[in-house]
C-alpha positions in Angstrom: 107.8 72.2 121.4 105.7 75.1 120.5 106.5 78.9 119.1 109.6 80.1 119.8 111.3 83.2 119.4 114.4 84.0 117.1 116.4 87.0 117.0 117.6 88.1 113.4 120.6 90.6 113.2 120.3 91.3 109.1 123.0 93.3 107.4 122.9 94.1 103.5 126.5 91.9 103.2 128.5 89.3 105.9 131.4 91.8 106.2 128.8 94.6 107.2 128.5 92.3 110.7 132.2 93.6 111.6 132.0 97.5 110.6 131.0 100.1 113.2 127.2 101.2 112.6 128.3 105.1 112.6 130.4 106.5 109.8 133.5 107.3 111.5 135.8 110.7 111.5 138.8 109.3 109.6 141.2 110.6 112.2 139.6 107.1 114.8 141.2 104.0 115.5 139.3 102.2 112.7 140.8 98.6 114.5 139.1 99.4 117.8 135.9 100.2 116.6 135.5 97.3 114.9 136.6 95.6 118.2 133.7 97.3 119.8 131.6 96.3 116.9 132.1 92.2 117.6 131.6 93.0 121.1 128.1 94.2 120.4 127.0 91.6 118.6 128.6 89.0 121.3 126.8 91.0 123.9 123.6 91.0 122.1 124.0 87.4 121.4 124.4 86.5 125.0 121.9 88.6 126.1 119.3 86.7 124.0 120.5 83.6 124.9 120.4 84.1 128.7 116.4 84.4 128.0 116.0 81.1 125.7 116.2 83.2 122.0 119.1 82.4 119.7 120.7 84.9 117.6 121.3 84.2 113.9 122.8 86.9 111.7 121.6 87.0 108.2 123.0 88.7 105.3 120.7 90.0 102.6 123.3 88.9 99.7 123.2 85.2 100.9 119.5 85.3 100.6 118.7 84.4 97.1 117.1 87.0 95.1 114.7 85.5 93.0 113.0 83.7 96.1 112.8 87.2 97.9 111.1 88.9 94.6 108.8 85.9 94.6 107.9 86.0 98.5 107.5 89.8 98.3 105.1 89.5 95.0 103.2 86.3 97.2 102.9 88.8 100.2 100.9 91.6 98.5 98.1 89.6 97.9 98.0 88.7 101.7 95.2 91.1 102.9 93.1 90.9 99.9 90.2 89.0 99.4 88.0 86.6 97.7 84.7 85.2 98.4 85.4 81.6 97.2 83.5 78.6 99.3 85.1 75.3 100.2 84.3 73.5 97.3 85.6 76.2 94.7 88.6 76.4 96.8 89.2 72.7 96.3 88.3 73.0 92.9 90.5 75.9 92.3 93.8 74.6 93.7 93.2 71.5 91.8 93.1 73.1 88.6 96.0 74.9 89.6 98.2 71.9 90.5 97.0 70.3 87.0 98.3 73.3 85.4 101.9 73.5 87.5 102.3 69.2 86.3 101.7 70.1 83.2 103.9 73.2 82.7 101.1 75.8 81.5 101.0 79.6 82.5 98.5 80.8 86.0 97.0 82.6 83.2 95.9 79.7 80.9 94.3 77.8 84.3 93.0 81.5 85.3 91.4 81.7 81.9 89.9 78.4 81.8 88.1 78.9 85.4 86.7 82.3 84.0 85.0 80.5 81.0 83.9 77.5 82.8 82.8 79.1 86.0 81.9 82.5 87.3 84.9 83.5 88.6 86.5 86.8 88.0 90.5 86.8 86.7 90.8 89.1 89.9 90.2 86.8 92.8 91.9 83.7 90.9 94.8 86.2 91.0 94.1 86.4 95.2 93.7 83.3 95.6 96.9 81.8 93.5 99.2 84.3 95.1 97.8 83.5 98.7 97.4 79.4 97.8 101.2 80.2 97.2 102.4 81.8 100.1 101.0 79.2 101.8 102.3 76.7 100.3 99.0 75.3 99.2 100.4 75.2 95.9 103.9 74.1 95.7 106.1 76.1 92.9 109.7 76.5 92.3 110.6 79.8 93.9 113.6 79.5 92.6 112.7 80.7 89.4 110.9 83.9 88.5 106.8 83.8 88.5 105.7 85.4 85.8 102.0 84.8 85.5 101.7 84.4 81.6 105.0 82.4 82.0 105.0 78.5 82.4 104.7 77.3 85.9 107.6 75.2 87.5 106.6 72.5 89.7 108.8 72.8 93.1 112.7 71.7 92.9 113.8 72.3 96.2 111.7 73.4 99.3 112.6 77.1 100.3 112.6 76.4 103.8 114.4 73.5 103.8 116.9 74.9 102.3 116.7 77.8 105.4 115.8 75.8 107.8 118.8 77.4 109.6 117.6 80.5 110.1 115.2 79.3 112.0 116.7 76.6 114.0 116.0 76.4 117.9 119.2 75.2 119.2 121.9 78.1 119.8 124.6 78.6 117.1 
């Protein structure tokens, strides 16, 4: 199998898929241009697919919002860094998975490593945002992350529940 490409056509809402992208002058045939509107997308569909890329069109309001604010919160940590070795890591992201079974804030785990060990509240921060993102540590990101907020162990995996959005066979 391998990569893949996918081509994304994302619109705030589903009905924005059949209006024209220009604002119109009101004296046009409103019916037409949204004629030429499903051709487009037809066209671009078919263009992709003559090269192996399916087309999926995604609309931001069927997205769910709380995962986006999560993923976008995860994501700006993504570039920063810590200086944490392999065993801290380890150490680190099992203290961390204690604290998400047992339904205690990223704070209280961050707290208790800065006592115990010479971590800085800083790089815990970088390091449970990126663990996170890459699904390292497994949270619901269905619910809002607060970090002084309880964590919630995972209730249903993100991108299963996407998973086709990113499927390779054409739709």
């Amino acid at each position: 199998f391998g990569p893949y490409l996918i081509n994304w056509s994302v619109k705030s809402s589903r009905e924005e898929f059949s209006r024209p992208v220009a604002r119109l002058p009101p004296k046009r045939n409103m019916e037409k241009a949204e004629r030429r509107e499903a051709a487009r997308h037809l066209v671009e569909k078919k263009l992709y697919e003559e090269v192996g890329i399916s087309t999926h069109q995604i609309a931001a309001s069927e997205i769910d919002q709380i995962v986006v604010a999560n993923l976008r919160n995860f994501l700006l940590y993504g570039r920063r860094t810590h200086d944490f070795t392999g065993h801290e890591v380890e150490e680190i992201l099992g203290r961390f998975s204690e604290g998400i079974q047992a339904g205690v804030s990223a704070l209280e785990v961050i707290h208790l490593l800065t006592r115990s060990k010479n971590f800085t509240q800083y790089e815990l921060q970088i390091f449970l945002h990126q663990a996170i993102w890459e699904r390292r540590l497994r949270i619901d990101l269905y619910t809002h992350f607060f970090i002084d907020q309880p964590m919630v162990p995972e209730q249903r995996d993100v991108l299963e529940h996407y998973s086709h959005l990113f499927a390779r066979e054409f739709t």
